[in-house]
Steps between C-alpha positions, in 0.01 A plus 500: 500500500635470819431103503699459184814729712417234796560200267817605336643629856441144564644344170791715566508404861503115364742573240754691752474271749671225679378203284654266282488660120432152352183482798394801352524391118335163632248689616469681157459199288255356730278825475571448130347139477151590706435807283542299187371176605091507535428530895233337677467357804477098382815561280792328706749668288376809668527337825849359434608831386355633865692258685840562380430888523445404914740188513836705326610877591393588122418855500111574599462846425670442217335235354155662626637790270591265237180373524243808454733604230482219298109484566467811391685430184290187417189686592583760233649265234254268557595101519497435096877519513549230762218255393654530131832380685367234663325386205855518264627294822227230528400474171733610237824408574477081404909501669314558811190253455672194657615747819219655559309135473705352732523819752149626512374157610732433812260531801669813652522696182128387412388687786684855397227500154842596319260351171339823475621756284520765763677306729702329304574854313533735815761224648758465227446955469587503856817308493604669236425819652650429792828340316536845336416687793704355727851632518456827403268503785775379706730733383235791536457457876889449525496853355252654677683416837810562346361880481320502832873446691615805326278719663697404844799746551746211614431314222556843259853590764665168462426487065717823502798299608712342207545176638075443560481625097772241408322193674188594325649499156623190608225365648294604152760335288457164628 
């Protein structure tokens, strides 16, 4: 119990803190895309995923969050749902069977085994995921430090003046 109060002190910490919001929603989408792609250590999508977690300021807690969560969920679920959407994808969809032809077989992409159903299933979920995710994430950490100012009394002395009300509005407006 008191390890799950440590990890969301530190999600809030994250959330609250000085960081970018769109590092933060990187960081989200990221966590997304290992939890739903298959992990192992020869996959290089796993390891290209890795590197731009360390190379940008994405979000680590966040997407280590993002992560376990979206384990979890494919651990309960189990991975029918995303193999049956990487099989519509590779398959199925004869639109795609001149892309996917063309794509799978560069050298780079070869390497990322984007021809399995998993993979190719747990990629195109994450982006989506993320897609949907990602500005009301945004706009929930904007919130969330939008509340944690109000708590200072100089911030709650100067919003009783007229004038600091009327630039909000304004400032909302636009």
């Amino acid at each position: 119990m008191i390890t799950l109060l440590k990890i969301a002190r530190g999600l809030y910490r994250a959330i609250a803190g000085s960081g970018r919001p769109w590092h933060l929603a990187l960081g989200l989408s990221l966590g997304i895309l290992l939890a739903l792609v298959p992990l192992g250590l020869t996959e290089p999508m796993v390891w290209l995923v890795v590197g731009l977690l360390l190379v940008t300021r994405a979000g680590f807690g966040i997407a280590l969050s993002a992560f376990a969560l979206g384990k979890l969920v494919v651990a309960l679920t189990g991975t029918g749902w995303i193999e049956s959407v990487g099989f519509v994808l590779l398959e199925r969809s004869e639109a795609l069977q001149g892309l996917w032809r063309w794509a799978l077989n560069l050298p780079v992409v070869a390497l990322f085994g984007l021809d399995r159903y998993q993979a190719m299933g747990g990629l195109v979920l994450a982006v989506l995921l993320s897609a949907i995710a990602w500005v009301p994430f945004i706009r929930f950490v904007y919130w969330v430090r939008a509340r944690e100012l109000e708590r200072y009394r100089l911030v709650r002395w100067l919003r009783s003046f007229w004038f600091v009300r009327a630039l909000g509005m304004l400032s909302r407006g636009s």
